[in-house]
Structures are given as C-alpha cells and as structure tokens.
N, C-alpha and C positions, 0 to 999 in steps of 0.2 A: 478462782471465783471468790467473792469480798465476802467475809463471813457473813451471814445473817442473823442476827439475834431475832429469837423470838421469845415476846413476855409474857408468860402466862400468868395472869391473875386471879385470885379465886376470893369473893365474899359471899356474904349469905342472900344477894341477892340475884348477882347473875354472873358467870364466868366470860372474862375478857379475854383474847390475845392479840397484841398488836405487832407488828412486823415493820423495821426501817425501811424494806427493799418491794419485798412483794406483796404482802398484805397489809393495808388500812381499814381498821373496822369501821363502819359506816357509822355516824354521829347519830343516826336517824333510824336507829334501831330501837322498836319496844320492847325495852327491859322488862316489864312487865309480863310481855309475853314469854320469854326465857323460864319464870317460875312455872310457867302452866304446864302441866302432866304432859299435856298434847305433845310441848316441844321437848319434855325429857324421854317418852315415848320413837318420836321420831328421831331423834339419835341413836337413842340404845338402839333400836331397831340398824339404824342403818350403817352403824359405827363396828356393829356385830358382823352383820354380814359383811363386812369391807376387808374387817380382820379375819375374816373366814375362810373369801375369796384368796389369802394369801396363804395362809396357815393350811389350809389344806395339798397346797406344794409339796408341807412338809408331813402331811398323812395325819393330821391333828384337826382340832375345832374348838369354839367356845361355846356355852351354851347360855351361859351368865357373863355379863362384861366386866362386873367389878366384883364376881368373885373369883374367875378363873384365872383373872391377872393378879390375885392377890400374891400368889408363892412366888410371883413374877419368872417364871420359868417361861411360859407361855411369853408373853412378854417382851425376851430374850430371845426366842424361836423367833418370834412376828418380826424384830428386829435382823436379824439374822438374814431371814429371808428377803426382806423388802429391800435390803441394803446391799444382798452379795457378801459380806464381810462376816469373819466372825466378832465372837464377842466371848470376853474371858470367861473359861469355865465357871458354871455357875455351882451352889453350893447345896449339897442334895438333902441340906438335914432338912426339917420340919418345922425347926422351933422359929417362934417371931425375929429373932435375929437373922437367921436363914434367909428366911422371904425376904426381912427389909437389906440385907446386902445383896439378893438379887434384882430389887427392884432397884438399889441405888446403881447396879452395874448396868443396867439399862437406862437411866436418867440420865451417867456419865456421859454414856455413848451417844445419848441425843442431846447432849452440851455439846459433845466433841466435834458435831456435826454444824458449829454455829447457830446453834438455838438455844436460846437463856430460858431458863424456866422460873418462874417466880413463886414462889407461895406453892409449891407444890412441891411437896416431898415423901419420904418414901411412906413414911409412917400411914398416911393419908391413902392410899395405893394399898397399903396391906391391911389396913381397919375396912375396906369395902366402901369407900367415901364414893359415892355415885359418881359426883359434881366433878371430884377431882379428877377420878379416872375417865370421866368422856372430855376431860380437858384435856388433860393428856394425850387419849386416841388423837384427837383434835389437830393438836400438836404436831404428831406424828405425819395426818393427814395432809398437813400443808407444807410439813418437809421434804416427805418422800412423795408426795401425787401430786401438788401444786404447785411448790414452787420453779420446778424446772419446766412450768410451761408460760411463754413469751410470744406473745406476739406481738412484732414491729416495737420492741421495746417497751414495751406496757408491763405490769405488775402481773402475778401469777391470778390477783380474780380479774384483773380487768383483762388480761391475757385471754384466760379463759372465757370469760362475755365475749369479748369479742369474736373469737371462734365459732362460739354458736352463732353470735348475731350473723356472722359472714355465712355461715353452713345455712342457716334458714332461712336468710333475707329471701328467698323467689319462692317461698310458702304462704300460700294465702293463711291469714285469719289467726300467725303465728308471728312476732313483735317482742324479744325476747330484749329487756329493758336490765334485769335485777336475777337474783337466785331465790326467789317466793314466789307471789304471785304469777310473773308471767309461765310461769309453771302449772299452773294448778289442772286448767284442761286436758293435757297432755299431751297438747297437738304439737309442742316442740319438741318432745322425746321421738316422737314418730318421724318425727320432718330429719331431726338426726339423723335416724337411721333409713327412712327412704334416701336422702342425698348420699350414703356411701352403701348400700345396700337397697336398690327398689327392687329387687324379688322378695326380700323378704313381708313389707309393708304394700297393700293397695291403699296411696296416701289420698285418692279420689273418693274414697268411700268413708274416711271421716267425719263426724260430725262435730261441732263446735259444741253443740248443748249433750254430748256424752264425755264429758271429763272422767269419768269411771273405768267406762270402755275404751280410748282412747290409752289412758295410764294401764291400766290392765293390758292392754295388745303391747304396749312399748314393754313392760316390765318380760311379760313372758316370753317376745320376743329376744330380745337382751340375755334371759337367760338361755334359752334352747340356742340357739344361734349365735351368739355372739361372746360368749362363757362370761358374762353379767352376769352375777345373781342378785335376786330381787331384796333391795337393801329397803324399800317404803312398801305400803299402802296405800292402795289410792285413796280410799275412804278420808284415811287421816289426812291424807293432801286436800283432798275437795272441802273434807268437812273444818279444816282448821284458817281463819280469816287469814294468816299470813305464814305459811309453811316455815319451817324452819332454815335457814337458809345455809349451814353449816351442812345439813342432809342432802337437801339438793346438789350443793358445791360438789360434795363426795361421790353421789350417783353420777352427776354428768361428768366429772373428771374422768369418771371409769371410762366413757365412751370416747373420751379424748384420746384415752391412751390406747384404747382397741384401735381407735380409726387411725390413732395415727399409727400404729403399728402396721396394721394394713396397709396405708401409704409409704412407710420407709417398704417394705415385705415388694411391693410393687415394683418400687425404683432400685430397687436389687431385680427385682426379676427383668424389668428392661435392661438392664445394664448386663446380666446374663444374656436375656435375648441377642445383644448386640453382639456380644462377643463370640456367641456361638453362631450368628451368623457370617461373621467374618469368618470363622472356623471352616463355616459348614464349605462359603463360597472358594474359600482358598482348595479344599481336597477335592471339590467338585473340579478346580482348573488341575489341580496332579493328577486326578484321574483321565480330563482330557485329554494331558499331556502324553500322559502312559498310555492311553488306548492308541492316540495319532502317534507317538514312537512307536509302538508295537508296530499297527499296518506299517509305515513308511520301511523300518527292517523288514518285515516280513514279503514287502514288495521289493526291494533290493534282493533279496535273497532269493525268491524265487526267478527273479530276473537274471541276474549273473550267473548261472548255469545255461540259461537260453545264450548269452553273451558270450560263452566261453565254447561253444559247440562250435568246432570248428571244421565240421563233415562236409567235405565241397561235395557239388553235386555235378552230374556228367555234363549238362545242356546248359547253353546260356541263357535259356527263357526260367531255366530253376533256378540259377543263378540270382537272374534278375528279380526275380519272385523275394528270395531274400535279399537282395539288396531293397526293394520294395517297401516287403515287410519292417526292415529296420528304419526305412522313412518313414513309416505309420510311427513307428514307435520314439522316433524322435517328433513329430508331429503332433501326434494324436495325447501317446500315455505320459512320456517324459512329461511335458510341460504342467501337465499338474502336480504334478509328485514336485516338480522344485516349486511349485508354490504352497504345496502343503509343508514342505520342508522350512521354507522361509516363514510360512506361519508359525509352526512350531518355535521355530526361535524368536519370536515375538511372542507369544504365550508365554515361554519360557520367563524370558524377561519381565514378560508383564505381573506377571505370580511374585517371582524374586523382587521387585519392587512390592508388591502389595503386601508382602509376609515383612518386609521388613517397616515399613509404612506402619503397619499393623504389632510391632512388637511380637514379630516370630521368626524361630529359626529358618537359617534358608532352607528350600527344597532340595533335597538329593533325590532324582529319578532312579529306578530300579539300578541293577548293575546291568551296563550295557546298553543302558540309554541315557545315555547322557548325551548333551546335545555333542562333545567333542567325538564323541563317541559314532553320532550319525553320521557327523562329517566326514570319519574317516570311513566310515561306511559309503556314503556318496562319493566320496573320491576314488574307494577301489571300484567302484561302478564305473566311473565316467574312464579308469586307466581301461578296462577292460571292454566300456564301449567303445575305446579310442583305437586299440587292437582287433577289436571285433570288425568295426569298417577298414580299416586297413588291411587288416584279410579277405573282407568282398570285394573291394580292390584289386587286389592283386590277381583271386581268381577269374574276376571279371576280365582282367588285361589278359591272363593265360589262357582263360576261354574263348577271348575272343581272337585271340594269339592261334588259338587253334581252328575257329571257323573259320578265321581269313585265308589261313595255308591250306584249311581242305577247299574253302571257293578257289583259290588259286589254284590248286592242284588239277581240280575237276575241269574249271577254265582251259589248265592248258593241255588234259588230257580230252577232252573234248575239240581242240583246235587240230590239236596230235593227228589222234584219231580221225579225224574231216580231211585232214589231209593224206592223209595213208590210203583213204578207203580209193579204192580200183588199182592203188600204187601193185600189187602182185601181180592182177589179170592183167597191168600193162607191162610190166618186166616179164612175165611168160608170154609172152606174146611171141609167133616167129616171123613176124611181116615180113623180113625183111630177106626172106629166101625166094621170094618172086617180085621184090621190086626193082626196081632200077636204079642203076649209077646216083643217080641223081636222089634216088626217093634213099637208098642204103645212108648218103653222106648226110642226107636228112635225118633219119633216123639216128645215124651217128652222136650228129651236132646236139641232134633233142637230148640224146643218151647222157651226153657231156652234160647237158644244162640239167638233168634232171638228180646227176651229181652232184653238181653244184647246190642245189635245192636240198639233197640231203644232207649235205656236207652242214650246210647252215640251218638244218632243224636239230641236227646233233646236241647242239645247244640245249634246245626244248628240254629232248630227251632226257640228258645231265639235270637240269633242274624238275625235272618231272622227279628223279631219282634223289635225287635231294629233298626236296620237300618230303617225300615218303618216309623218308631216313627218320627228318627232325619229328613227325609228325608221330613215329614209333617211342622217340625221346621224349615228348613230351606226355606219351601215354593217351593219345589220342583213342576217346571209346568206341570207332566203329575202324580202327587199324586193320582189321583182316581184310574190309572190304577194300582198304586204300592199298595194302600189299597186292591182292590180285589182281585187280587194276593194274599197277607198277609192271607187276609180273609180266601182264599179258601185251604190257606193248612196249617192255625189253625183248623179249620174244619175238616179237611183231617186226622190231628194228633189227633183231641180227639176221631176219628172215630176208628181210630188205636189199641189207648191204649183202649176203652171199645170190642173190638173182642180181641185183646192180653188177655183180662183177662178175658173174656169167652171162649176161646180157651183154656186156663192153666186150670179152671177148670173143663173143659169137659175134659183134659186129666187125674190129678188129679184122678176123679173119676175109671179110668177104670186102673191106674198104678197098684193096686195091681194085674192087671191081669200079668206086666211087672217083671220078676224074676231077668232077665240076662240083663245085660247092657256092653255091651263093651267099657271099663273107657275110655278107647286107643284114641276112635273115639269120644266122651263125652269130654277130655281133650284139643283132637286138637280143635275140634269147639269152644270150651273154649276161647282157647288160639288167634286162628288164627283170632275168629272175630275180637277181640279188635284191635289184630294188623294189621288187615287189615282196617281197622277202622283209627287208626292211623297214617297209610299210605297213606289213603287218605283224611285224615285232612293237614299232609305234602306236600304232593302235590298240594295241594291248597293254600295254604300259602306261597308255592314255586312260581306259578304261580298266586298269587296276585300281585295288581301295589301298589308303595310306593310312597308317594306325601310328599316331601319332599322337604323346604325352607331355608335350609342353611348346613351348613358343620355340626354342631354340632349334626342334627336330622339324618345327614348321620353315625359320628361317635358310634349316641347311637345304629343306627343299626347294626352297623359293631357289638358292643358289646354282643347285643341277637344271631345274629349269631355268634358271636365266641364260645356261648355253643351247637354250633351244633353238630363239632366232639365229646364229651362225650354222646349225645341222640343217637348220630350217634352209636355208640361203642356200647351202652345200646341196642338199637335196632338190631343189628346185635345179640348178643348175645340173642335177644329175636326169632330171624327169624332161628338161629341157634336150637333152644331150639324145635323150632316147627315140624320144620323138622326131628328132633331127633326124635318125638314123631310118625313122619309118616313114618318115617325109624326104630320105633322100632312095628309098625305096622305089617311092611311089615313081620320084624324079628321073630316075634312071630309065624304071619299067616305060613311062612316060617318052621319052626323050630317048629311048632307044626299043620303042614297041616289043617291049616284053610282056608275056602275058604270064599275069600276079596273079597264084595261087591265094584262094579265099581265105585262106590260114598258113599261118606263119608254117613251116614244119619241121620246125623244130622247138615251138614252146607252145604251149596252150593261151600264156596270157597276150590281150590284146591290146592294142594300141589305148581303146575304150577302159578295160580293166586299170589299166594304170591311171587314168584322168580320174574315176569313178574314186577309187581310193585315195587318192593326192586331197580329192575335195572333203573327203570322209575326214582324215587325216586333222584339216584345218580348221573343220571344225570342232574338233576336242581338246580339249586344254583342264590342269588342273586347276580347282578351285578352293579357296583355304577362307576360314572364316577366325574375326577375331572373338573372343567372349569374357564374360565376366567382369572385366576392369573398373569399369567408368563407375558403378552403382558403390561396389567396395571402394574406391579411393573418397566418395562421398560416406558414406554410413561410418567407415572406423572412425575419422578422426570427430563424427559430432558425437561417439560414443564416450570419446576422450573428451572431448569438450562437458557434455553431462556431467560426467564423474567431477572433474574439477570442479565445476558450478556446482554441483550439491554442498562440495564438501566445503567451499565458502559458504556455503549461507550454512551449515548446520553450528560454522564457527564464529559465525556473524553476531557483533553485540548492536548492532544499530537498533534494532525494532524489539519488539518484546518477543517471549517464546510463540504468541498466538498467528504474530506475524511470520516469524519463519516457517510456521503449522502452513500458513495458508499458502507460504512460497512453496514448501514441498509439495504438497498436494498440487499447485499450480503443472508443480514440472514433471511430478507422476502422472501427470494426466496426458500434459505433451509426448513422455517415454509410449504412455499405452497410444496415444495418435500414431505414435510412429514407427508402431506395428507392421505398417502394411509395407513399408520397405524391407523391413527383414523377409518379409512374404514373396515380394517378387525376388528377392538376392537368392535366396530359396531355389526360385524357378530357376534362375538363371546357373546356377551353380547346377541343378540338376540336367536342365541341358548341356552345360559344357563336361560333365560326366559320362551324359549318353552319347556326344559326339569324341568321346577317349581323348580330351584333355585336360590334366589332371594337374599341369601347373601352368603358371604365368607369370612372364616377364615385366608387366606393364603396371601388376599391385604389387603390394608386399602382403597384402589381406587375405588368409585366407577361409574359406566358410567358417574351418571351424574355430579362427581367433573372433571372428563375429558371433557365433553363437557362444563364445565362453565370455566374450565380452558386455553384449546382452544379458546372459544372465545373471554376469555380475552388477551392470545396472540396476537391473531390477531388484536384487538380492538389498543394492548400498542404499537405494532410494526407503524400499521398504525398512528395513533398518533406522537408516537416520529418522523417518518419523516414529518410529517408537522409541529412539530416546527423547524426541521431543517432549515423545506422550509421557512420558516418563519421567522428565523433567519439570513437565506440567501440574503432573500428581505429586512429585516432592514440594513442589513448588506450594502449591496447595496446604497438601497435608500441614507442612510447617511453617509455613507463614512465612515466605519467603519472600519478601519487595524485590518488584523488576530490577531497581537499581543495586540489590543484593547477590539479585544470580545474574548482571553485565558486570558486577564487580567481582565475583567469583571466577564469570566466561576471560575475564579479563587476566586475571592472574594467571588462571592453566593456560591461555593461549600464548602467553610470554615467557612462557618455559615448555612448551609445547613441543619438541623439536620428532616426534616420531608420527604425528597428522593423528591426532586426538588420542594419545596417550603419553604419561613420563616415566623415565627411568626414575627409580627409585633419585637416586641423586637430586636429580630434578625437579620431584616432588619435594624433596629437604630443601632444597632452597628456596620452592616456592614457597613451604609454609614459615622459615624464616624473616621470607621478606613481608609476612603477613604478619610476624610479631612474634611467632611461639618462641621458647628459646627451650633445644630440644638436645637432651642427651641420647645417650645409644639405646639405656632402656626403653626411654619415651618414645622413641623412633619407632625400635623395635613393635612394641603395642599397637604403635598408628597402622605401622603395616599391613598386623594380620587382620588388622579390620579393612582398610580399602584395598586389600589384596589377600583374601583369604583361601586362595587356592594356591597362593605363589606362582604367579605368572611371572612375577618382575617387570610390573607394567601397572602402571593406574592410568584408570579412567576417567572420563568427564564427571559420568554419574557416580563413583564410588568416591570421588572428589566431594563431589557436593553433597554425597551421604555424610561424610565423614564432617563438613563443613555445618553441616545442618544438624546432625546425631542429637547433641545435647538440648536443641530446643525442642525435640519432639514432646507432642502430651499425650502418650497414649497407654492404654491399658496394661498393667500388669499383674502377673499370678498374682501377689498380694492380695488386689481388689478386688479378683474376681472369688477369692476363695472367700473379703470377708463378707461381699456381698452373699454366698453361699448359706455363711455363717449365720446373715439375718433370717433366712429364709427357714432355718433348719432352727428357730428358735434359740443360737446360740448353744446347740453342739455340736459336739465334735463330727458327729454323722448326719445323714439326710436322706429321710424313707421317700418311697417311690410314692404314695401318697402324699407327701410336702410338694415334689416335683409335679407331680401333674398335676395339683393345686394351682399352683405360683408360677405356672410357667406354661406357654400354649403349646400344645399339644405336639408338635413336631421339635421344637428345643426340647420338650420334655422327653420324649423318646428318645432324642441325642445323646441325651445325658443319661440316659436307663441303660442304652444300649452299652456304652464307653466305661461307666463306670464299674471299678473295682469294689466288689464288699467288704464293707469294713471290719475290720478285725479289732474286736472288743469285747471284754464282758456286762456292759453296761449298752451296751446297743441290741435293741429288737432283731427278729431274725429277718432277712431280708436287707439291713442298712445299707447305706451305701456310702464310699471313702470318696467326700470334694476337694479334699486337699492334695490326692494325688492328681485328679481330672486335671485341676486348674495350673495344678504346675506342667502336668503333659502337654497342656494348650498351648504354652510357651518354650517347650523344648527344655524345662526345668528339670532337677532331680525332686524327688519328696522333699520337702521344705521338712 
C-alpha cells in the first residue's frame, strides 16, 4: 500500500488535516464554527468514547482526553491495541522527560504508519494542549478507522458517504448528502441499523419532527446490541446549526466496521455451511453404502448354507419341491440382490468421485466391505449355486432313475402275474386219464406249447430279477416291498417248471395211448404261441418310458427303431404264415368233411387274438420331441452383439458425453424390452428339464451361459452409464470443454490395448506423447495417484482425474479453518455460543457434536479446537 501522509496543522483559529489519498477537507467548511464550545464539546465527547471503546480491550479507560494522554502511556496502549503491534517499551518515570519520550514513541509509530504530522509535538500533548490532542485523536481516527474503507475506488470519507448513501437509499424521509446536517434527525442512524439489523429498530414507527428520540433509539440501540457506545448527544446534534463533522465521521465509521464485520462473520459462515454440507452429504452416501454392504453379506451369508445343504429326499415330488424352490429363488430373490449389488457399485463410485471432486480423501468401507470384497462374496455364491443345481440334477435323474425301474418292475410283475394266474389249476389238472387217443395227443401238443410259453417268459422273470437287484443298489426307499414281490413270483416260477415236468411226464406215459394227432392244429399252437409271445413283448416295449439326457441318446434310439420296419415285414410274414395254417385248417376240414372242433386243443389263443393284437401292435410307435434350440441360438449372439455396441459408444468421441448419455439410456431400455425373451427361454429350458433332457446337440447355449450373460449385460450397461455420470460431473466440476475430454477420450483410446484400461507402459507413453518429459521418480508419483491401490491398470476416469487435478478450485483445510478464524473473533478457539450464533442450527450442531475441546489456558471452559475439525474434514493431520 502507497504510503499516506497525513498533515496536521494546528493555529489559533481552527485545526486542519489534509490527506493526498483518502481524505480532502472540504473548502466549504465554517471555520468559525470550529472555535464554538459546541464543536470542541462534541469531539471531546466523541473522541473519548471512541478511545474508550478500544482501550477497554486492554482493561483501562480515560476519563479526561488531554490529561490522561499526557504521560502518553495510555496513549501507547490505545496504539498498541488498534494496530495489533507492539510499540517500544515505554519509560515509567514521572518526570516531563518521561511523558515527552513516550508521547514522541507514539508519534514515531503514527509517522511509521505514513502519516506526517505537522505542528504537533510532544511537548504540546504533555502541557494538556486541547486543540492538539483532539488533532491528534483525529489523526489517529482516519488512520486506523477510515482509511482502510473503499468503495469502488473512492476516498475513505467519500468511501464512507457512499456506504451509507447505498445502505439507506430505500428509507423514506432519509437523504444522506454530507457528515452534519443530514444527520441531525437521526432517521439515518436508525435506517443503518434497521437494513443490517430490523429486529432490533421498528423503522415504521419513526418520526421525522423527533430528532431526539430517533438519535436517542439509534444511540442506545448501538450500544446494548451492537457494542457501540454512545460517543454524542442528541441534544448537541439537534441544538447545534451544523454538527461537527469529524464526530459524526467517527460514530458512523463505528457502524461500518460492526456491519461489516457481520457481513465478512456471514460469508464465513456460508462458506462453513458449504462445506459441511458437502461433509454432511458424502457420510450420509458411506453410511448408505455400509448399511446396503452389510444386507447384501448378510443375505449371502444366510443364503449359502440353504445352498450347500445337500440332504436329498426320498420322493420325486420332494425332490421337485426343491428344484422348484431354487427356481423361485433364482426368479423371485436372486434378481434383486444383483441389482442391489450393481447399485452398490455405482454408489460406490459415485462418492469416490464426489469426495474427490470435493477435496477429500477416498472412502475406505469397513473391513470386509469392500466392493472387491462382495464380489468375492458373490462369486462363492453363484460357485455354490452352480453346485447346488447340479446336485438337484443329478438326484432328480436318480430318482427318477428309480421310479422308472419300479414302473417297470410293477409293469412286468403285473404282466407276470396275469399270466401265471390259473397256470397251477391247469398243470394239476388230470384230464387226461378219461380222455381219448385223440383228446391225450391234444393235451400233449397243448402241454408242449405251454412249454414253449414258459420257456420264453423265463426272460420276464430274469429281468424281473434284475431290476430288483439294481433297485436294492441304488437304495430304493420302499425295497422290502420290491424284494417280496421278487420273492413271491421266483417262488411262483419254480413252482411252475417242477408241475410243467410232472405234467409232460404224466402225459408221456399214457401217449402211446395217442395214434392220431392233428399236425394242422400242433403247428398253429407251435407257431402262434411264440408269436403271440412276441407280440406282447412288442407291446410293451412299445409302451415303455425312455429316460433320456441328451440328443445323441435320442439319436441312438431313433437307430434301434429304424430296424423296426424289417422285424415289422418279418412279422407280418410270420402272422401271415399262421393264419395260412388256420385257413388251411379250415381247407382241409372243408374239402374233406371233417368236423372242426370249436377251439384249437392245444392252445388257448385264437385265430381272432392274434388279428386283435397285430392291429394293437401298429398302432404304437415311439415318439421323440425336439427342444430348447431355436430361441438360444437367437438370444446369445444378440447378448454378444450388445456388449460390443455398448463398449463402442462408451469409447465413442463423435458426440458429446450428453450424447452417449442418451445412447446408453437408448439401449438400456431396449436390454430391459428384452426381458421377455429370457422369460420364455426360461420356460422352455424348464420344460426340456421336466421332459429329462438335459443337453443339446443343436445350441452350444446353454441356460446358464444365458443367464450369466444377461447379467453381465445388465451389470456392463449399468456401469458404463455411471462413468458417464461421472465423467459428466468431472467434466463440470472443472471446466472441462468437450473438445478437452474427445481430446483426452482420444489419446487413451490410442493406447488403449486392454478395452478401457493401460498398462502402466502404455500410460508412459501416452503421457509422453502429450508432452510431459518424465523420470522414474515423476512416474513414480503419477502412479500412486491414478492407481492408488496398485492394480497395474489405469483407467479412463483416473486418466482424466489426473489430466484435470491441477485445475480444480476447490476448498481447502486452510480456508475453512480461516474462515473459522473470522467467526471466533480471530482466536485460536470457538465457543458453542459463536457457533450457534454464525451458523444455522443443524451445521451448528455438526460442528458441536465433531469437535474436540481445546486445550489451552487462555480458553473459557467449554471451547472448542477448529483447527483440528477442518483438517479432519480433509483427511489432514493437525496443521
């Protein structure tokens, strides 16, 4: 600042001071008036209380102006205080020397300050010269309270005029022109203080013709409320034609500096406000984050014990109850939790931008929440619900492994059975001791064919015996019943075969009685058991179930029956053969009048029984279904298609960021459209589950590469728009031009080689080719800033952190603590009354709550320490 001289001049008729910079005394001043009592009253008065209001700081007062400055001690003090600084000890004797070298060590100090003083010296100051020492106060007045007040470049009194004229221009009946007159009603002191203060003044209830009362409300006002004290009189204002102007200057300066003290005290407190609420909003998102981590583990955790129970159950309807259940559970529960999950990680990120946006340390979540942290939580989830259906799988095949063998079983022990039943009462029978030649060779022939018949049920019976066997192997839970069963018709069977061969040799013996045998009727029964036999081995084969796990076990069926039509052709030709034999029956009985017995006698089945079942036969055939294919060879590859098309435009510099905003959004909306194909793929995979096909030849897709690829979709989509977002707010915050971040998107893409991250390398050459010229330490540095976890990978956005860093403008401890500083009067601490003063009610309690008590002996009890707050708001140690 350009020194200022100031000249004080003193004669016997009026005291002058002129100023090159800030003060010009008015040409058009009545000197005259200057000698009048009035106006050396109105100084002392107001000159006293001015030094008063300061002096009192220091526990002291004057009571007389020119005589308590005489030893200039006082003096010295007043100085001391108004200025901050000291001043060289002063000299404690008594004697007139004394005083006049302390009053000259305070003249020096207001020379040293750029202010010349003329005609005024010590000697003058210590004799009790009035004139001199309120020249002097004067002096003092325009150095330390006037001059440093400016507005828009103007002089400290026009400075000052202007301030009030600005402050009271929308006050009726108030026209402040000068520092006399327009004063004298005192409807400008009150308009002061209603415009920074209207609770204190009802400015509606003044009157223009009470200049008494009006100055009297302002004066006591000022002092109770505003720590003014009352430096005039109204009396003397009203009753003196032109106030002094040097008294007024002084009172209203005092309200300049209270108010504006109040208005700096303010714009610290918003500037607190600010910052604490960036404070408040960042712990409010760490809290979010940590409550939504907490559930998310906390539902995993509860989860993978249901996952890992691996208690099969006996029936296949329990079975299917929990295979069921675990499709509710991928249906219903899962899919929120991965979108709570993906939320999370955009929160995440979104904070980690805003804290650093905001000049604060990153977030570290609890231990064990960290997002890598849930990931690997989510991953032993998805291993252990990957194992978890793979084991209802399995038991589901095994159970049903096991209903098909007991339907079969039951099948063929009920076929068994149907056919056995009267098989004893007709092997005990002894017909054939009163029949004849004829009826015995009959019985014979039957006896043979009924041989035959068992001969070729043997079979059944072995596989009756076999399934029982497997069915004990595989732990089958109603086996005792399937043993007794077994039991009772191996039993049944050796029952069989020892009357079968007591029966043939009881015929045996009496055949030589038998001469005549009728080949005819011997041949069909021959012929037709087998094939009736065979027919219904067919037919039950036909109407067996085929449990079948993929296309290739469909294939190998399609192959055994494709030799059907030649057994088919074979058989015909054998049904044809038979019939020949009963149509040469007829032919002979015919053609040589023999008379045909109504039943063959020697088999039960009829010409009829064998037509009946031939047609039975032709019509059953198996039937094979294909599934699943067609919908999975469309859904995977447009899942593939997405993914690519995202990740171009997320790398896209064509359009601005607002544009690839809207392209994402565009194609998150088509992913959520195309929902309802995963919905029926769904179905269709659930029915080719419940029809026991369990792979396919014809995709390479299978459910669950579609649902892991889905919700990676979803996951890459969601993502890429919050670095958008992300990109948008750096973008923002630092004033970043579109042509700065396509010139940015430009460079990482041309060293880009791993799809939106570089190797360390890669990143050194990028920023070579941008100019830096970079040693190992320098590198070093850059690193742990755009890779401060040591990934060995940067990023787009920790790219353009690092690219942008230095132009940020944002808050630091510094500023907030010195804004602190204002608030707390410029000490070092700050009571809970300052704060809830200065600051609204909820930042004030933030700050009550948070802060440390200060630790001092010069602090009230209660204080409290801002300078640690403001460095903890930054992640700072104590400054």
């Amino acid at each position: 600042m350009t020194a200022i001289e100031t000249q004080v001049q003193y004669n016997s008729s009026y005291l002058m001071i002129s100023s090159e910079d800030y003060m010009v005394p008015e040409e058009d001043w009545d000197r005259d008036l200057l000698l009048d009592p009035a106006w050396e009253k109105q100084q002392r008065k107001t000159f006293t209380a001015w030094c008063n209001s300061h002096l009192r700081k220091a526990g002291t007062q004057i009571e007389n102006i020119e005589e308590d400055f005489r030893n200039g001690l006082k003096l010295m003090l007043l100085l001391e205080v108004i200025s901050g600084e000291r001043l060289p000890k002063p000299d404690k004797g008594k004697m007139r020397f004394h005083k006049i070298a302390n009053v000259n060590k305070a003249l020096d100090f207001i020379s040293s300050k750029g202010v010349k003083l003329v005609s005024i010296g010590a000697e003058e100051i210590v004799d009790g010269n009035v004139k001199m020492t309120l020249g002097m106060i004067w002096t003092i007045i325009l150095r330390f309270a006037i001059q440093d007040i400016s507005i828009e470049e103007t002089s400290a009194k026009e400075g000052l005029l202007l301030w009030c004229q600005r402050k009271t221009a929308p006050y009726r009946n108030v026209n402040v022109q000068n520092f006399h007159i327009s004063w004298k009603d005192g409807l400008a002191l009150c308009a002061l203080i209603h415009r920074h203060r209207p609770d204190l003044i009802d400015y509606s209830k003044l009157r223009k013709d009470d200049p008494v009362g009006n100055l009297n409300t302002a004066f006591e006002v000022a002092e109770k409320f505003l720590d003014i004290p009352k430096m005039l009189d109204a009396e003397d204002i009203v009753n003196t034609p032109k106030p002094d102007e040097k008294a007024i200057m002084t009172y209203v300066s005092c309200f300049y500096h209270a108010f504006a003290g109040a208005e700096q005290a303010e714009t610290a407190a918003n500037r607190i406000c600010k910052v604490l609420a960036v404070n408040q909003e960042n712990e409010r998102l760490m809290e979010e984050y940590e409550k939504l981590a907490s559930e998310l583990l906390e539902w995993i955790r509860r989860t993978i014990p249901w996952l890992e129970n691996r208690v099969a159950e006996q029936t296949m309807q329990a079975m299917q109850q929990k295979l069921e259940d675990f499709r509710d559970y991928r249906r219903v529960h899962k899919p929120p939790k991965v979108q709570e999950k993906c939320q999370l990680e955009i929160n995440f990120n979104t904070l980690q931008t805003k804290l650093r946006l905001s000049n604060r340390p990153a977030f570290m979540p609890s231990e064990g929440k960290m997002v890598s942290d849930i990931a690997n939580a989510w991953k032993g989830l998805e291993q252990v619900e990957k194992g978890y259906e793979e084991w209802l799988l399995t038991e589901i095949r095994r159970l049903e492994r096991l209903d098909h063998l007991a339907e079969k079983f039951k099948q063929k022990c009920s076929l068994h059975e149907a056919w056995t039943t009267g098989k004893q009462e007709l092997l005990s029978l002894k017909d054939y001791e009163s029949a004849s030649l004829i009826e015995i060779r009959a019985l014979m022939r039957k006896h043979e064919a009924f041989e035959s018949d068992l001969a070729a049920h043997q079979d059944r019976v072995e596989q009756i015996a076999a399934i029982a066997q497997e069915l004990n192997e595989l732990d089958y839970h109603d086996a005792a019943t399937i043993n007794a069963r077994c039991q009772g018709i191996c039993d049944q069977w050796d029952n069989l075969g020892t009357l079968t061969q007591k029966r043939r040799d009881s015929l045996e013996r009496v055949e030589k009685l038998c001469e005549t045998i009728d080949q005819l009727y011997l041949e069909f029964a021959k012929r037709a058991a087998p094939f009736n036999n065979w027919m219904d081995g067919a037919m039950e084969d036909l109407k067996d179930m085929f449990i079948v796990h993929s296309i290739e076990e469909i294939q190998s069926l399609k192959a055994v029956f494709s030799q059907t039509p030649p057994l088919h052709l074979l058989a015909d030709k054998e049904r044809v053969a038979i019939m020949g034999i009963q149509n040469e029956i007829l032919k002979i009985a015919q053609t040589y009048g023999i008379k045909v017995l109504g039943e063959n006698p020697y088999t039960v089945i009829t010409p009829q029984d064998i037509i009946n079942k031939w047609e039975a036969v032709k019509q059953l055939g198996p039937m094979l279904r294909r599934q699943f294919a067609a919908q999975a060879n469309i859904i995977g590859p447009w899942i593939q298609t997405k993914m690519e098309e995202i990740s171009h435009v997320s790398i896209d510099i064509a359009g601005s960021l607002e544009e690839q905003m809207n392209n994402l959004k565009q194609y998150e909306q088509n992913i959520i459209n195309y929902k309802s194909n995963i919905d029926k793929l769904e179905g269709d995979h659930q029915l080719s589950q419940e029809g026991l096909i369990f792979d396919n030849k014809h995709t390479n897709y299978t459910m669950e590469h579609v649902r892991v690829g889905w919700e990676q979709l979803l996951t890459t989509i969601a993502r890429t728009i919050n670095e958008v977002e992300n990109q948008i707010l750096t973008r923002d915050a630092k004033g970043i031009s579109q042509e700065q971040l396509n010139e940015f998107r430009a460079s990482f893409n041309h060293f880009d080689r791993r799809n939106g991250m570089m190797d360390p390398d890669d990143f050194r050459a990028c920023l070579i080719s941008m100019g830096y010229d970079l040693g190992e330490v320098e590198f070093a540095r850059i690193m742990t800033l755009v890779d401060p976890n040591n990934t060995g990978v940067v990023t787009f956005q920790a790219f353009i952190d690092f690219m942008t860093r230095e132009t940020a403008e944002t808050d630091t401890a510094e500023q907030v603590m010195a804004s602190f500083k204002i608030l707390a009067s410029d000490k070092t601490y700050i009571t809970v009354e300052e704060l809830k003063r200065e600051l609204p009610p909820e930042q004030a309690e933030y700050c009550i709550s948070r802060m440390t008590r200060y630790v001092g002996s010069d602090a009230p009890p209660g204080a409290l320490d801002y300078t640690s707050f403001s460095s903890a708001l930054y992640g700072e140690s104590d400054l």
